[in-house]
N, C-alpha and C positions, 0 to 999 in steps of 0.2 A: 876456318874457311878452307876447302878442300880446291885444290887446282889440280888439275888434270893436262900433263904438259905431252904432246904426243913426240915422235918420230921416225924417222923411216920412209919407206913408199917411195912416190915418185913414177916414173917414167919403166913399164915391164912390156915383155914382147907373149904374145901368146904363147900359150904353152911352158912358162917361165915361172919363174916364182919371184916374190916379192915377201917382207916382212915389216911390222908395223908393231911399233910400243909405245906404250903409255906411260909414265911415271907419274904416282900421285904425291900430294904432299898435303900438311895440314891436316891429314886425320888418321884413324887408326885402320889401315888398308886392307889388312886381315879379317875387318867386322863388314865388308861390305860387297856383294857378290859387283863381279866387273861384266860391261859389255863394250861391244864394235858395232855401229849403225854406220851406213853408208846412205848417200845421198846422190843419184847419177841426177845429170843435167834432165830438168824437164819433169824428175818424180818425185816422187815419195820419198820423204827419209824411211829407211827400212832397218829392222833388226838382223845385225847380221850373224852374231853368235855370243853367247853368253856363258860365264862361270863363274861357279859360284866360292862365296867366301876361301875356303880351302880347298879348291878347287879341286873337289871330287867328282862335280856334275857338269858335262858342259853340253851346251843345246846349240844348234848351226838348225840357217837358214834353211830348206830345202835347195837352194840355187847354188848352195857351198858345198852343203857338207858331202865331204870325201875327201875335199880340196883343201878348203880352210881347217885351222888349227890354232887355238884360242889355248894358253897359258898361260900362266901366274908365276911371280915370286915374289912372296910376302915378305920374303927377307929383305929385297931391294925395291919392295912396292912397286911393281913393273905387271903387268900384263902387255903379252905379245898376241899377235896375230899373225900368224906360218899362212901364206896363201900362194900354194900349188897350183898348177895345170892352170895360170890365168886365161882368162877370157876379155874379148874386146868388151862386152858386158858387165864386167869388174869394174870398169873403167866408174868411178865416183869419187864426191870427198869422203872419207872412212872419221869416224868418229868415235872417242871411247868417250865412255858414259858412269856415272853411278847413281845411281837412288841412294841418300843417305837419309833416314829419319823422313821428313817431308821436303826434301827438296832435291832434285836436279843438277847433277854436276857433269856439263860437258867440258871435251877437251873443244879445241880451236877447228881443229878438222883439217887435212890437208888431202891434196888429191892424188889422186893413183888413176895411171890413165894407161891403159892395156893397147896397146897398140904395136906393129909391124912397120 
């Protein structure tokens, strides 16, 4: 059973940065590419940026990328999320994620709320 335990985030001012980690446990972390979805009040859970297994490939939203900054370390099972130049917009719960085999592993989600 894979758990996906996040932390980080919190409370950022525009223009500011903020950082988010995921630690997993329960499985072999290295066989499974890792992603960040957010959820802001009122939409859509959305894909915010993903990397893969050895994280040589990593994909961002069009609404991040420049900003955000999606990392790995296999040796500590941690994927990070570096998010630059926030925006009120940013403001969501962020979630890490993995497809293992046929099932679904989210973390808890906590919220990052961009504000001045």
């Amino acid at each position: 059973q894979v758990q996906l335990v996040e932390a980080g985030g919190g409370l950022g001012q525009p223009g500011g940065s903020l950082r988010r980690s995921c630690t997993a446990s329960g499985g072999t972390f290295s066989n499974y590419d890792m992603s960040w979805y957010r959820q802001a009040p009122g939409k859509e859970r959305e894909l915010v940026a993903t990397i893969t297994r050895a994280g040589g490939i990593t994909n961002y939203a069009e609404s991040v990328k420049g900003r955000f900054t999606i990392s790995r370390d296999n040796a500590k099972n941690t994927v990070t999320l570096q998010m630059n130049s926030l925006k009120p917009e940013d403001t969501a719960v962020y979630y890490c994620y993995a497809a293992i085999g046929y099932r679904d592993y989210w973390g808890k989600g906590t919220l990052v709320t961009v504000s001045s």
